[in-house]
C-alpha positions in Angstrom: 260.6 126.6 104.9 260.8 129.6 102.4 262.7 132.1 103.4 264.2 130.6 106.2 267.8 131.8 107.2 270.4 129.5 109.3 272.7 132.0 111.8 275.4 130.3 113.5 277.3 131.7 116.5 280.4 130.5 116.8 282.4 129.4 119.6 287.0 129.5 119.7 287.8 127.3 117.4 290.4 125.8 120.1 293.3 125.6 117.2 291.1 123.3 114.8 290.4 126.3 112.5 291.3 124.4 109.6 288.4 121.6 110.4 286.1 124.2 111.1 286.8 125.9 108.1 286.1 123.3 106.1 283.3 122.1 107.9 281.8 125.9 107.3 282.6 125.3 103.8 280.8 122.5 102.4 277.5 124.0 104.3 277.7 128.0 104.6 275.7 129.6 107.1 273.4 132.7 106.0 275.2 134.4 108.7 277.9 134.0 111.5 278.6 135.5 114.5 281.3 135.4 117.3 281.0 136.8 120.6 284.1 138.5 122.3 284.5 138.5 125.2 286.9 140.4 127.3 288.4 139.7 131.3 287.8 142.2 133.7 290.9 143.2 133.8 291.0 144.0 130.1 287.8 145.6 130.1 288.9 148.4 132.7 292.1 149.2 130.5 289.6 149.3 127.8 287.5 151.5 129.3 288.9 154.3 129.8 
């Protein structure tokens, strides 16, 4: 489709960076994302 865009959201890349990197290389996304995500008790220290 014209125009179209492919986003990707990434997930940890569980110490295979280097697979995922080349994966991500020979197709490139439009655009990536990664969600972070912090613990509760991170989040309270980060808080305030």
């Amino acid at each position: 489709l014209a125009g179209m865009a492919i986003e990707i959201l990434v997930p940890d890349f569980r110490g295979r960076d280097d697979r995922a990197l080349e994966i991500l290389k020979s197709a490139p996304p439009d655009v990536m994302n990664h969600n972070l995500i912090e613990a509760d008790q991170v989040s309270a220290t980060v808080d305030r």
